[in-house]
N, C-alpha and C positions, 0 to 999 in steps of 0.2 A: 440491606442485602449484603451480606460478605462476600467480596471478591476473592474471585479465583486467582486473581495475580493483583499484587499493589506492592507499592512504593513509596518510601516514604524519606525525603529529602536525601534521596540515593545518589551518591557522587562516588566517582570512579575518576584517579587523577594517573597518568604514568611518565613520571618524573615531574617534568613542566608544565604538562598539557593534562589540563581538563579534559575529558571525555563528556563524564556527565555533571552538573551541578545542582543539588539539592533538586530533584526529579520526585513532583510527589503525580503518581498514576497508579486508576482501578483500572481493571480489565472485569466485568461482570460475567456471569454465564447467557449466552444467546446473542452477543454482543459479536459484530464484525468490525473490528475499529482499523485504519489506515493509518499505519505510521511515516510519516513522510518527513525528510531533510535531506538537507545538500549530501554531497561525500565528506565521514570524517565529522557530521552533527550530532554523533553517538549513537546512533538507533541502532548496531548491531552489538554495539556496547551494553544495552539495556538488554538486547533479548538475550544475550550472553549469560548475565546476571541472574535474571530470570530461571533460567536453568540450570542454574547452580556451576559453569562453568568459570567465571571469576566470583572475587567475593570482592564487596563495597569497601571501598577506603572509609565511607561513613556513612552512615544511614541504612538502611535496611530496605530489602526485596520480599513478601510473602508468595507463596505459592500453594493453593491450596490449603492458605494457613498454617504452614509450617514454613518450617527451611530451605531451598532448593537446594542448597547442599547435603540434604541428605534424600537419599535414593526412595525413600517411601512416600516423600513429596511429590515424585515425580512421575508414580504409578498412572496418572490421568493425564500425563502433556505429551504432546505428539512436536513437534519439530522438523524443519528441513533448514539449513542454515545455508547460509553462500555458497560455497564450495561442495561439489558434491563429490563423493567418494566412495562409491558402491566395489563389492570384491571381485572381480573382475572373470576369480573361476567359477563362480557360481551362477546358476543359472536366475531369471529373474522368479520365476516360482517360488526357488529357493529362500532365496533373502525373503521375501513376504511370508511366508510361512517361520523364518527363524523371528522376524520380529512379532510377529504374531505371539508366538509361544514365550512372551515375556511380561506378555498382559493378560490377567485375570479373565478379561473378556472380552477378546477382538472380535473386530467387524468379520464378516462373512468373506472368506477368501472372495467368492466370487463377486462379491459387490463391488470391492475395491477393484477387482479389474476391470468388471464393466462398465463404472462410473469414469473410470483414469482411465480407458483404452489402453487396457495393456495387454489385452487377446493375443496379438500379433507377438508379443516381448515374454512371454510368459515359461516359454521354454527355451531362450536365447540366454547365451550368458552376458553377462555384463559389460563384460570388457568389450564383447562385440558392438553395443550398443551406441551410437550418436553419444553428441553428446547433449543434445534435445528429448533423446528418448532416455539418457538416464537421468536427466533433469526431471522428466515424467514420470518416474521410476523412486523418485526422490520424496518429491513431492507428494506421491500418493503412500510411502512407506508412512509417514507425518501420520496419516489419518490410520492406518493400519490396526491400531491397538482401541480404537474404539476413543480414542479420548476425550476428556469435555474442553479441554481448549489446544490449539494449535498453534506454533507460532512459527510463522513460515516468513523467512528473509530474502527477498530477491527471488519469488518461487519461480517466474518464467524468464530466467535469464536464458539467455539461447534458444528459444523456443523463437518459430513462426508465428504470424499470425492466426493461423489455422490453429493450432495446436495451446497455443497460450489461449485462445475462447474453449476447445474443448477443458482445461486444466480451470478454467474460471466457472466452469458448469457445475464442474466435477466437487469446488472447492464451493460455491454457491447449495448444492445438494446436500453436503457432508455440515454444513450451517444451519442447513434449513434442516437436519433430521438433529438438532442440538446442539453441536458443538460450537463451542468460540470460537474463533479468528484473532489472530493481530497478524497484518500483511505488513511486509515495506515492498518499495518499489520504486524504481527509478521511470515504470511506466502509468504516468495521471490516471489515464486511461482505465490503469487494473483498479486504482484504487476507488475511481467513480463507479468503477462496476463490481465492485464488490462490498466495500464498504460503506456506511451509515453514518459512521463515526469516522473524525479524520484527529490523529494528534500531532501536531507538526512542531519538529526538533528543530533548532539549530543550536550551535557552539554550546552545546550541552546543555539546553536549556528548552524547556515547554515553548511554544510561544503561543500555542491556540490547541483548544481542546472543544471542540462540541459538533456540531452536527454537522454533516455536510453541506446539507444544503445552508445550516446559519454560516457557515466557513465561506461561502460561496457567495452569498448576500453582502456578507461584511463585507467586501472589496466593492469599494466605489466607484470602480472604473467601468463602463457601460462600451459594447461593440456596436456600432453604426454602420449598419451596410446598405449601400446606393446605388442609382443609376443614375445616368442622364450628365450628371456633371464632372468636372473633370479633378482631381486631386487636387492642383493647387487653389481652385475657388473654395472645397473644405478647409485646408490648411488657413487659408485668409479667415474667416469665419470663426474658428477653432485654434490659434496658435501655438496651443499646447498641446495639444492633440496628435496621437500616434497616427498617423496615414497611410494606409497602403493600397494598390491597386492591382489589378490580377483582370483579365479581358474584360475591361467594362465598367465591371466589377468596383466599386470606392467604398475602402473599409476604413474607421476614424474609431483610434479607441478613447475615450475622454471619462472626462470627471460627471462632465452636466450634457446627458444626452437632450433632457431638455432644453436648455439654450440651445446649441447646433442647429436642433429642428427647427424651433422659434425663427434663429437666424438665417436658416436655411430657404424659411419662407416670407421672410420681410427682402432679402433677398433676390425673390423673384425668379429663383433657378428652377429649369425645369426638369426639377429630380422625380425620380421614380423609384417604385420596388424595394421604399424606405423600411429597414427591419432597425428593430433595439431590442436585444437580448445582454442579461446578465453574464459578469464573469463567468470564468472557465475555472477547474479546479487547479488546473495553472499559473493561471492569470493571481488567481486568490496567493495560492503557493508562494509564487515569486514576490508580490507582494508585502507578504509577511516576512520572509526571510531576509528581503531588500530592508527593510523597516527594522528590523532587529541588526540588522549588522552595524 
């Protein structure tokens, strides 16, 4: 299957510092993949690349199977990067309709607004705008032109929790009628609920590439949560073991939730409302990047 975006031993260096180093990544069609690293792991450095706005010190970016640098590659990518910058005397109509008019064959004005809730914004100009509702505003221009892959950087920065679930509906719907995804995010959270796919940066470099839930399993570490007994009788038990306590409540995060409980019950404590559940996409995250440093 030819990807719509790939990479291939892509490095980007400025001066002394690495950004990226030899980066080999497919992006396929229908694919929602999670980009995740620290600040400064290169992930806005790749989707930069990506789009034809720096070019590689070595190795090479496809898009569409051409170039990103040149303008005809980039008929089918939609975009919202960090920083957002909408014209301030323009009304929000406006802008969606000029970006519209630069694609072969945008989406239906009305759908982008009823999917992004932007009813209310539609005849507002921009500069009036929050800076949550031009985030909104941003974000849904991205999908505007109809394209098969999106790549969206930090899309709910500023946003509430209200408003960052309607922007995950809205960015789930635009998925699910075709289009690609690549997210970053400094929120776990966005990336569990939206993506399938997780690829995690650091110091410029891949460290884990495959599925969510395999990314999630990998981490060996298991959450223990109790009743009845008191945090230092776990800690006894468990010495390496993360401990914490909250009304009642004894959470133990470990290696072998196996022994714990074993030990828990040779023991003779009289614990209750014993739960073990797998890592968090956090827990995974931190993990790895702790491990690669």
């Amino acid at each position: 299957m030819t990807a719509l975006m790939s990479t291939r031993r892509l490095t980007k260096t400025f001066g002394d510092v690495t950004a990226l180093a030899e980066v080999d990544l497919d992006i396929h069609a229908g694919e929602c993949v999670g980009l995740l690293g620290p600040n400064g792991a290169g992930k806005t450095t790749l989707l930069t690349m990506a789009q034809g706005l720096r070019r590689p010190t070595s190795g090479h970016v496809r898009l569409f199977g051409g170039d990103p640098l040149d303008a005809a590659s980039r008929t089918a990518l939609g975009s919202t990067p960090q920083a957002t910058a909408l014209p301030e005397a323009l009304r929000v109509g406006e802008v969606l309709d000029f970006i519209a008019a630069h694609y072969p064959t945008p989406a239906p004005r009305d759908s982008i607004v009823e999917e992004f809730d932007l009813g209310p914004l539609v005849s507002k100009q921009c500069g009036s705008l929050s800076g949550g509702q031009q985030r909104r505003v941003a974000v849904a221009l991205a999908f505007v032109g109809n394209p098969d892959l999106v790549l969206l950087d930090e899309p709910t920065t500023g946003l509430d929790v209200n408003a960052r679930r309607t922007l995950w509906d809205a960015v789930r719907a635009r998925h699910a009628a075709g289009c690609a995804v690549v997210v970053t995010s400094h929120h776990l959270e966005e990336i569990e609920q939206l993506a399938r796919r997780v690829v995690v940066i650091d110091h410029g470099r891949v460290r884990a590439d495959d599925t969510l839930a395999t990314i999630v399993s990998s981490v060996a570490r298991r959450r223990v949560t109790l009743t009845g007994v008191a945090p230092g009788q776990v800690r006894s038990l468990a010495p390496d073991a993360a401990v914490t306590s909250d009304d009642g409540v004894v959470e133990a995060v470990v290696e072998d939730a196996d022994s714990l409980v074993r030990s828990l019950v040779a023991a003779n404590l009289p614990f209750s409302n014993l739960e073990v559940r797998g890592a968090t996409l956090e827990e995974a995250f931190l993990t790895l990047t702790t491990e690669a440093a």
